[in-house]
VOGU-3710 file (C-alpha; in Angstrom, 3 decimals, decimal comma):
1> xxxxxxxxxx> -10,958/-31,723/-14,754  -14,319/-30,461/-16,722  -15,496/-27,141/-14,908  -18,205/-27,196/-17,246  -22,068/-28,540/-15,719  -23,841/-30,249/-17,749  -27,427/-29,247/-19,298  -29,165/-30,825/-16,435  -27,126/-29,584/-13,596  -27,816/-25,915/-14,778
11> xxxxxxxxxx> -31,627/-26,527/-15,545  -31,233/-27,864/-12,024  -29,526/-24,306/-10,508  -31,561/-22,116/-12,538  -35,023/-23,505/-11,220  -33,862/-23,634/-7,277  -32,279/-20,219/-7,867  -35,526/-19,143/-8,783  -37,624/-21,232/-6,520  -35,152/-19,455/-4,240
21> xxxxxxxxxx> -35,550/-16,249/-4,779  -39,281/-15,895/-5,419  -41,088/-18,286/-2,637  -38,535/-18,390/-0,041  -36,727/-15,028/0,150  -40,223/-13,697/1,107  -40,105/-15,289/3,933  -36,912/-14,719/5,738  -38,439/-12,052/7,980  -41,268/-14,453/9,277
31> xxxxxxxxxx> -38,708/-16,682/10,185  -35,897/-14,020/11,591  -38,348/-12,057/13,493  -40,620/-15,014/14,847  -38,486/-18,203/14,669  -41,126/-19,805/12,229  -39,698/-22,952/10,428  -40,495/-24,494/7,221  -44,050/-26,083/7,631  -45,273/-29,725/5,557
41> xxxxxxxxxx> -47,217/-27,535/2,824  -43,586/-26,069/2,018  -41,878/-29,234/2,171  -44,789/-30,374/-0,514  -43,156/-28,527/-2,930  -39,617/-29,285/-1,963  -40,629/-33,092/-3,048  -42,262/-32,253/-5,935  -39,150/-30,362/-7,397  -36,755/-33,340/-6,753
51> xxxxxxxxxx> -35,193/-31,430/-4,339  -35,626/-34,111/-1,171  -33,436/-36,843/-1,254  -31,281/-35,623/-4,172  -28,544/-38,603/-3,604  -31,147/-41,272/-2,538  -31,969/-43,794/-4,453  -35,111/-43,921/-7,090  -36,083/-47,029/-5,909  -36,685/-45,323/-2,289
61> xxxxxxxxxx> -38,256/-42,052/-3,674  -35,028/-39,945/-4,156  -33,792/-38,523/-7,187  -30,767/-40,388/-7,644  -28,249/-38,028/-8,275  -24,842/-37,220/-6,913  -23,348/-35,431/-3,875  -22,279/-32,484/-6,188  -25,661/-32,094/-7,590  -27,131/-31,788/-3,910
71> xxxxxxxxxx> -24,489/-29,039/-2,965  -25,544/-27,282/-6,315  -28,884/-27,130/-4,714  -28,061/-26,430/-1,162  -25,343/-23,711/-2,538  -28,298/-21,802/-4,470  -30,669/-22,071/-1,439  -28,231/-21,056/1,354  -27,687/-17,776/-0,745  -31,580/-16,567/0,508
81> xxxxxxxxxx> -30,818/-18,493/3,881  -29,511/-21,342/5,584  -33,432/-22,565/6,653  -34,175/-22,383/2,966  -31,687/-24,752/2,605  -32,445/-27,336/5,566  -34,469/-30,069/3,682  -32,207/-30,688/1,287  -29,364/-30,944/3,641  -30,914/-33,451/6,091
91> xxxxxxxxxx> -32,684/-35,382/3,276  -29,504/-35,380/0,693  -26,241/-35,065/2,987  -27,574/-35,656/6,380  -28,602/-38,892/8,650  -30,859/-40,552/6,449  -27,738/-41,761/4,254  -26,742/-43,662/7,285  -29,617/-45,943/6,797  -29,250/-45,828/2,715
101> xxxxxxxxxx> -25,120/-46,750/3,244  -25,445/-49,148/6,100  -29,435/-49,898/6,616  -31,534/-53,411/5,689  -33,548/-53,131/3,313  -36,655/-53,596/5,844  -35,096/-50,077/7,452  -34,558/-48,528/4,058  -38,126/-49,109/3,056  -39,289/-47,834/6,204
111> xxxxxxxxxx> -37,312/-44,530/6,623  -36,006/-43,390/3,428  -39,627/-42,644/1,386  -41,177/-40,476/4,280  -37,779/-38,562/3,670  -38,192/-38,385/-0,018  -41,359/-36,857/0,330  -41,241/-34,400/3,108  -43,648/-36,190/5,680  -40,705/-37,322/8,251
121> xxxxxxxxxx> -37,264/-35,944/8,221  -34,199/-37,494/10,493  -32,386/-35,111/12,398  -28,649/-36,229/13,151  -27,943/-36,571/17,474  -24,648/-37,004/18,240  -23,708/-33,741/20,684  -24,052/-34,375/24,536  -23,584/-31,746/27,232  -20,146/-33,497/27,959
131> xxxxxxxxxx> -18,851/-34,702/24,766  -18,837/-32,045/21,642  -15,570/-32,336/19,871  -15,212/-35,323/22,090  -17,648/-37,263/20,637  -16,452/-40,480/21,650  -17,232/-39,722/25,655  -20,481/-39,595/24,887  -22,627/-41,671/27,549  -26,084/-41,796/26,041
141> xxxxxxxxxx> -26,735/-45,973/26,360  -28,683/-47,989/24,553  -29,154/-51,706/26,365  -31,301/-54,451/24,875  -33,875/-55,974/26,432  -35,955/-58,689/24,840  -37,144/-57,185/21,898  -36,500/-53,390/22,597  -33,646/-50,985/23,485  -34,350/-48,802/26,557
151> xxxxxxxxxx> -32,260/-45,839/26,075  -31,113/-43,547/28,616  -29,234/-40,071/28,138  -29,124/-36,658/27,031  -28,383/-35,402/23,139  -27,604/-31,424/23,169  -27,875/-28,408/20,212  -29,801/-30,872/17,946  -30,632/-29,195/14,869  -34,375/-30,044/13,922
161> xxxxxxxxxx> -34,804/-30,872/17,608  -38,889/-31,088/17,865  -39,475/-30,991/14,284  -38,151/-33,879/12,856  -40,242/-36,923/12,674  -36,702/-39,466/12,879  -33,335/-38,854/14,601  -30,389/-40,939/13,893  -29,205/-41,172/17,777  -25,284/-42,254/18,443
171> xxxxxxxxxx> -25,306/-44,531/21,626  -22,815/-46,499/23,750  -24,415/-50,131/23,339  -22,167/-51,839/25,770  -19,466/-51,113/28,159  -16,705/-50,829/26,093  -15,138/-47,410/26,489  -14,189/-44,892/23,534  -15,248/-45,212/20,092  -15,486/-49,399/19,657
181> xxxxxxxxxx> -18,717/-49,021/22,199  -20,580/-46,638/20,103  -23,654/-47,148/17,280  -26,559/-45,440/15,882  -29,839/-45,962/16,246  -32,871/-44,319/14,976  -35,450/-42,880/17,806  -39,117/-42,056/16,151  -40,345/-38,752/17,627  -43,225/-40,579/19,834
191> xxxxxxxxxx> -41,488/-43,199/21,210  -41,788/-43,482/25,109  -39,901/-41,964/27,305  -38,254/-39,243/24,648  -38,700/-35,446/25,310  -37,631/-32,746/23,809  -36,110/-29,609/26,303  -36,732/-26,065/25,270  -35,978/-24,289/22,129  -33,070/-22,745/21,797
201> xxxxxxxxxx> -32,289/-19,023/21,147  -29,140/-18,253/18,735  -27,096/-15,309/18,017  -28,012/-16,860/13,980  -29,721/-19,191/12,629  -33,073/-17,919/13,241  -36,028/-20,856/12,769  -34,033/-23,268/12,551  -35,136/-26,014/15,584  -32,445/-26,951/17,741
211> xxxxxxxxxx> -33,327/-28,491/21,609  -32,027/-31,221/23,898  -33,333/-34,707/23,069  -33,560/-36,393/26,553  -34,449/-39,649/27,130  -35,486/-41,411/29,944  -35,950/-45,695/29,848  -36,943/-44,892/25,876  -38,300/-47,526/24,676  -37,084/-48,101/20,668
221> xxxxxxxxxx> -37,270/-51,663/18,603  -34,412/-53,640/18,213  -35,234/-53,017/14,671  -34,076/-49,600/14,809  -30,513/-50,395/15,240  -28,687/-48,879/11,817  -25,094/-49,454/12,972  -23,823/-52,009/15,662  -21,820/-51,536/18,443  -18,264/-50,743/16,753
231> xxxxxxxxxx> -19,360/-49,242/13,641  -18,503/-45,471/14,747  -16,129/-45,649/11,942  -19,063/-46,073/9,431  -20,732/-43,436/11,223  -17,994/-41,014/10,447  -17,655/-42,036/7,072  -21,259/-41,135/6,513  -20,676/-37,526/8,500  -17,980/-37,074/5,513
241> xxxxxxxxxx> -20,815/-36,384/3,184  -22,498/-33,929/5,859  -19,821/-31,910/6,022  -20,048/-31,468/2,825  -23,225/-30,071/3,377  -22,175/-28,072/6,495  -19,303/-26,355/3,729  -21,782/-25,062/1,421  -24,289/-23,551/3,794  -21,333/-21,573/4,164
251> xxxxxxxxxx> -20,494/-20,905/0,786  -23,861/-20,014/0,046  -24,244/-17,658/2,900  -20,799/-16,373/1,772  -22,022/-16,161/-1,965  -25,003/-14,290/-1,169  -23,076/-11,400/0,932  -21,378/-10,482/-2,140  -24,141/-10,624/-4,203  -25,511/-8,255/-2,175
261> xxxxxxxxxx> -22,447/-6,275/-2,002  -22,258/-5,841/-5,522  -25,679/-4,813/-5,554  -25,409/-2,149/-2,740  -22,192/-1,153/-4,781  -23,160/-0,188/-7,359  -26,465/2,037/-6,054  -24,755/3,459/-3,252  -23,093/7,375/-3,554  -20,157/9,044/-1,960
271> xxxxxxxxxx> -18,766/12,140/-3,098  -20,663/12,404/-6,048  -19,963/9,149/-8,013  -20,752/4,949/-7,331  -18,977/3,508/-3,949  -17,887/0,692/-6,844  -15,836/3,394/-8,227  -13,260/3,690/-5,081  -10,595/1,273/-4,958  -10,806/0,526/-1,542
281> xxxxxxxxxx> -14,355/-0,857/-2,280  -13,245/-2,552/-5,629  -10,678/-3,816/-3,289  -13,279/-5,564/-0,481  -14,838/-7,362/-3,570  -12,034/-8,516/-5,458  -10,852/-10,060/-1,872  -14,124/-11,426/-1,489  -14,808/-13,174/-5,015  -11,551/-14,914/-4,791
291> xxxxxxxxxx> -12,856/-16,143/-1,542  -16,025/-16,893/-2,107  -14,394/-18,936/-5,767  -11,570/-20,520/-3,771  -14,175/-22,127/-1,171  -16,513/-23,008/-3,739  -13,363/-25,485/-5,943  -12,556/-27,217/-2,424  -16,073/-28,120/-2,105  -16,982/-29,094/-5,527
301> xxxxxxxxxx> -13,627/-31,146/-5,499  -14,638/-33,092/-2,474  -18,466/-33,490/-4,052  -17,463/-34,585/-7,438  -14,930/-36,860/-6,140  -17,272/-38,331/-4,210  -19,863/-38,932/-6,993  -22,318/-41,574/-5,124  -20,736/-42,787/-2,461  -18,024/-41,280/0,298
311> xxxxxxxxxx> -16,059/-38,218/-0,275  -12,594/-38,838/1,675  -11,963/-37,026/5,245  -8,824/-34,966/3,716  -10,941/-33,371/0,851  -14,404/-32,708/2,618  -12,262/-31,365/5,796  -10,164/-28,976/3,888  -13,910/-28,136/2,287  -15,707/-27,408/5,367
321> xxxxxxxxxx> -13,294/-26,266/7,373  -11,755/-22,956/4,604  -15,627/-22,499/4,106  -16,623/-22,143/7,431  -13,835/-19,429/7,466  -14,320/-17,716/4,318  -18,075/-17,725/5,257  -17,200/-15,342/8,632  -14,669/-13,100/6,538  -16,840/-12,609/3,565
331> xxxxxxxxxx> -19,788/-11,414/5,382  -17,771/-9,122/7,101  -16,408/-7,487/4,506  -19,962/-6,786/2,533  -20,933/-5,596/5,813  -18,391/-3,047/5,592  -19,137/-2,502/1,998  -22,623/-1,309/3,363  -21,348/0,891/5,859  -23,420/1,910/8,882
341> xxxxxxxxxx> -26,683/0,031/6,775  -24,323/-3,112/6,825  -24,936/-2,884/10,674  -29,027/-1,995/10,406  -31,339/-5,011/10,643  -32,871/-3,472/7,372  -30,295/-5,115/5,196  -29,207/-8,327/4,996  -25,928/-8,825/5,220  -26,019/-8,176/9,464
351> xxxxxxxxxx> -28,316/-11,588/9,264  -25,787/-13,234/6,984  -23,149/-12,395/9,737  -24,738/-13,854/12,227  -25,750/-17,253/10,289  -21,937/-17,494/9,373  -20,663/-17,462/12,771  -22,769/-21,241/13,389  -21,281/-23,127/10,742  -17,709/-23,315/12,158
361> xxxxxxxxxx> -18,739/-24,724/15,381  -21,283/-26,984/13,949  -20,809/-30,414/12,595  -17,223/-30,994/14,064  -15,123/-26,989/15,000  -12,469/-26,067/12,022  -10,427/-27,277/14,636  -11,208/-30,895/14,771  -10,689/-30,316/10,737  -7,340/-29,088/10,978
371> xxxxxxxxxx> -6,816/-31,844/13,292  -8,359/-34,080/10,559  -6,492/-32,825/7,697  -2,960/-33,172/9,904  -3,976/-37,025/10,344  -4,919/-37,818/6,566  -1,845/-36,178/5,217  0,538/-37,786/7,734  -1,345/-40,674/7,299  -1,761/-41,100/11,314
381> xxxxx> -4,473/-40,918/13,882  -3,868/-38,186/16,757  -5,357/-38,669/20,543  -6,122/-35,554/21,600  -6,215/-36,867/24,930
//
């Protein structure tokens, strides 16, 4: 296996790292303290660096790269912050490669461009106030009449709730029970009869959008449908490459922590002499680079393995599910590398905490994942039920 990027892959780290660190870490504050999200002029500039739609096709507006090239760029941006890194996770890993895997070409051509250059994301809507980890109870219907869908139901802790132009909507189309009844559909933001409930407050994730999507007789065109009744398995497949996505948010959060712990380290006096100087410290980021390293193998594993298409459940499972954990231990410990200022709003790492904690429970718990990984190396399918 070559460990080595290639000329364009670091060109492509070095200018979101810096992108990174001089327009968006400036603005972590307005978004922590106020709950601000990323505005159109911002995503502007997110096209015209490449950085929307990384896998997508040229011919649709994307950059048509690889999975591993858009965790490069989510991995550099989640170091500043999880909403810095947003775009490229909805527009590269998220819903809109439902429609580029399984879409006509009429529905490519419709939603994938507006994605490529910022004007309309898709937001993912699977969650419902009774079905979470149970996602095939969910009873948001879809039923066709004449030309439209009317869709009635209630979607819960959507992430770009509000915001996003598009949301890729997973429905029961017919009255067959469990997973063979379920599809996805995507719902335009001004459709009638959708609404959005109230913003949400998290312990993390600060300006990020998340709200109910409730619909009531919503009327959406038949033309919408992405995936038929009994294609939740290609809906799945597709949520492979998001978690992915969900696994690096984590790494980077995890990766910036000990940046910042090294930092702090090696400014910071006790006793006369450098805090990196005690073992106990050199200890906290020894423990935490082999972390940070071991999470950041699964991942690329899973991404590079990948390379256009599907990464497999085992590999992006194991990925998301030791990153979402390393991601909660890591920021704890450079939190107690800072001490009582690991604890003070002042520095970052208390944010980074916080921000961790929402990854594990997002995008299917690390215990669906262990339930996952048990299934694909047993090569068997577990009811829970």
């Amino acid at each position: 296996m070559d460990f080595q990027l290639s000329e364009e892959q670091k060109m492509l780290k070095q200018s979101v790292h810096d992108f990174a660190d001089q327009r968006l870490a400036p603005m972590i504050a307005e978004w922590e303290d106020n709950g601000a999200s990323l505005d159109h002029t911002l995503l502007s500039r997110y096209a015209d660096m490449g950085l929307l739609g990384i896998t997508l096709p040229e011919e649709y507006g994307g950059t048509g790269l690889t999975a591993f090239d858009a965790v490069l760029a989510i991995e550099e941006l989640a170091r500043v912050s999880p909403i810095a890194a947003m775009p490229v996770f909805e527009t590269s890993v998220g819903p809109v490669r439902v429609v580029e895997l399984f879409g006509t070409e009429e529905q490519k051509q419709r939603f994938i461009p507006p994605a490529c250059t910022g004007e309309k994301l898709m937001a993912v809507a699977m969650t419902e106030p009774e079905a979470g980890s149970a996602l095939t109870d969910l009873s948001t219907r879809a039923i066709l009449k004449g030309d439209h869908y009317i869709v009635n139901g209630q979607k819960r802790f959507i992430s770009g709730g509000g915001q996003s132009e598009y949301y890729m909507v997973y429905v029961r189309l017919g009255e067959t029970k469990g997973a063979r009844g379920i599809g996805g559909i995507v719902i335009e933001k001004d459709s009638p009869g959708f609404a959005f409930g109230k913003q949400e407050t998290f312990m993390g994730l600060h300006g990020m959008p998340s709200c109910d999507l409730i619909f009531e007789d919503c009327l959406v065109p038949k033309e919408n449908l992405i995936v038929p009744e009994g294609g939740f398995a290609f809906l799945m497949q597709a949520f492979d490459v998001e978690r992915c996505g969900n696994a690096t948010m984590s790494l980077g959060i995890a990766w910036g922590a000990l940046e910042a712990a090294k930092k702090y380290a090696q400014e910071r006096k006790a006793f006369g002499k450098l805090i990196c100087e005690f073992q106990g410290v050199q200890f906290l980021l020894a423990d935490m680079a082999m972390k940070v390293e071991a999470a950041r193998l699964l991942i690329y594993r899973a991404a590079v393995n990948a390379g256009l298409g599907i990464p497999s459940i085992y590999e992006s499972s194991v990925a998301k599910c030791f990153a979402n954990e390393i991601g909660k231990e890591v920021t704890d410990m450079a939190l107690q590398v800072f001490g009582g200022y690991g604890y003070s709003k002042e520095y970052p790492v208390e944010r980074m905490l916080r921000d961790s904690r929402g990854w594990p429970v997002a995008g299917g718990t690390v215990q669906i994942q262990r339930v996952n990984i048990a299934g694909a190396m047993l090569g068997r399918r577990f009811n829970q039920r």
